[in-house]
C-alpha positions in Angstrom: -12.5 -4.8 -11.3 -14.1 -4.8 -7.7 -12.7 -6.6 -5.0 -14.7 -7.9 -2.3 -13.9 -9.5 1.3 -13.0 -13.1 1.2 -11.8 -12.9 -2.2 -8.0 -14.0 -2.6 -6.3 -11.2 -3.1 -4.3 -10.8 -6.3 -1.5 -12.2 -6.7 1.3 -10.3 -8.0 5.3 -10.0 -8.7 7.1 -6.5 -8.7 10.2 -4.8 -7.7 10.6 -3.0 -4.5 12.7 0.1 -3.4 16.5 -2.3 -3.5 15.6 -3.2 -7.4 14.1 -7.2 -5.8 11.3 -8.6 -7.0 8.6 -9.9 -4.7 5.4 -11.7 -5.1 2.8 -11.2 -2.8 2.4 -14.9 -2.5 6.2 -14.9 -0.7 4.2 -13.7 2.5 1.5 -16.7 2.8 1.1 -17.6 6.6 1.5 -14.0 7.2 -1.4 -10.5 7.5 -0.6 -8.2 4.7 -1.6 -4.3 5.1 -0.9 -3.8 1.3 -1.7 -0.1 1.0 -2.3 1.8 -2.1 -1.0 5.7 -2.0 -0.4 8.5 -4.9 3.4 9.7 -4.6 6.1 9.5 -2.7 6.7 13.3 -0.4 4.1 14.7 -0.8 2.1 15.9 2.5 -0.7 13.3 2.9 1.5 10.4 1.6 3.7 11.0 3.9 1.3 11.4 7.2 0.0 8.3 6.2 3.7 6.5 6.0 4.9 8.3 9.0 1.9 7.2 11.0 2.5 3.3 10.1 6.6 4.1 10.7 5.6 5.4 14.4 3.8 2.6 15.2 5.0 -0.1 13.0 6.1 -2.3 16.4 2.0 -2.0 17.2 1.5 -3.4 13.6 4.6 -6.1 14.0 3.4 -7.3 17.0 -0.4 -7.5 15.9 1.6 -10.1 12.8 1.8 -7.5 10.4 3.7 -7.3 7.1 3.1 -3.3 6.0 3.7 -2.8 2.4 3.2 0.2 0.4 3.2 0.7 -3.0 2.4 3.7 -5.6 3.3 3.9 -9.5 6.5 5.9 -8.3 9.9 3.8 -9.3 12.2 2.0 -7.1 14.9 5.5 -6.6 12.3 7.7 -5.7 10.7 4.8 -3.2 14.2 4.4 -2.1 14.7 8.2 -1.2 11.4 8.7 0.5 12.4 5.5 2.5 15.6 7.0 3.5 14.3 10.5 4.0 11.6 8.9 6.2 13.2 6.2 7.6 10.2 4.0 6.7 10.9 0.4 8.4 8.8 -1.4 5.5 9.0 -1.9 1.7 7.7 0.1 -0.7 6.8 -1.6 -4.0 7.1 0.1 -7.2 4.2 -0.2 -9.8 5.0 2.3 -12.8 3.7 0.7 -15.3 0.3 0.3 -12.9 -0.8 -3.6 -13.2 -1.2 -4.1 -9.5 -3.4 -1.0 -9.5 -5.1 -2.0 -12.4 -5.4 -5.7 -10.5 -6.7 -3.9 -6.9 -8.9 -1.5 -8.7 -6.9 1.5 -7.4 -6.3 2.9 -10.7 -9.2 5.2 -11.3 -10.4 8.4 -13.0 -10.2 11.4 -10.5 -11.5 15.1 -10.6 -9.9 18.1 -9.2 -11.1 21.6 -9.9 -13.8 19.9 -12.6 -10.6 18.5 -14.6 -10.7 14.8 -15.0 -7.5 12.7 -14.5 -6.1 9.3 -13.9 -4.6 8.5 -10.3 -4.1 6.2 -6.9 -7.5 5.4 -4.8 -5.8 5.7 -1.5 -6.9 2.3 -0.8 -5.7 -0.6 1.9 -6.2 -3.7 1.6 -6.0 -6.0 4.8 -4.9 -9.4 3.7 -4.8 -12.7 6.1 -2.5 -15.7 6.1 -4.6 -17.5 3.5 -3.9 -15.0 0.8 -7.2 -13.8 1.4 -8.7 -10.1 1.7 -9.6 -9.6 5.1 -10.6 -5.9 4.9 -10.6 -2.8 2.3 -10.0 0.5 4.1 -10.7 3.2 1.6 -11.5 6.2 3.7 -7.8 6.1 5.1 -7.0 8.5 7.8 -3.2 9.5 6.8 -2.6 10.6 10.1 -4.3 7.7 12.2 -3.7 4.9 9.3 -2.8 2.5 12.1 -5.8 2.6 14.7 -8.2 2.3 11.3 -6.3 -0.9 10.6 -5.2 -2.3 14.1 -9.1 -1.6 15.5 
């Protein structure tokens, strides 16, 4: 499934790095930057969550709500959090229906070996619910200007 601008964005319920559930329509009246990444520690994940951490008071004051999420569980979002000190939640999707939903879940090749993974993928999402933009040629390490432009 394709999403397109000006479609609502999916709605969806799942537990975050404390073990709570959120739903994505808890942050109506707010922007979203709901972004899509492979696995917790690993170099390019981390540039990219480090970059939003550094200037997460440019993205608060711009009326953001920055959540990540990957198919990693809720201990290992916790720890990346904590080694990162990440100010925002990451959402844990192991069982992969918000992928699946966003259209994130898709076949990959490395080295002529196919494989199933995370389409680094944002998805900018306005008070209405709806999707405002799709960034899916992130920059890890300069996430924020590509979203805050």
């Amino acid at each position: 499934m394709s999403l397109e601008v000006g479609q609502m964005a999916p709605d969806f319920e799942a537990k975050i790095e404390t073990g709570e559930t959120i739903k994505l329509s808890d942050y109506r009246g707010k922007k979203v930057v709901l972004y899509f990444y492979p696995k917790d520690n690993t170099p390019g994940c981390t540039a990219q969550a480090c970059n939003l951490r550094d200037n997460y008071e440019a993205l608060q004051n711009a009326g953001y709500v920055v959540l990540g999420i990957s198919s990693d569980a809720e201990k290992s979002h916790a720890k990346f959090i904590e080694k990162q000190s990440l100010p925002f939640s990451l959402i844990a999707d192991p069982d992969k229906t918000v992928h699946e939903a966003y259209g994130t879940w898709v076949e990959k090749s490395m080295y002529g070996r196919k494989y199933m993974g995370t389409a680094r993928t944002t998805f900018i999402i306005d008070e209405e619910g709806k999707i405002a933009e799709i960034i899916d040629k992130v920059k890890t390490k300069d996430h924020t200007a590509q979203i805050l432009k």
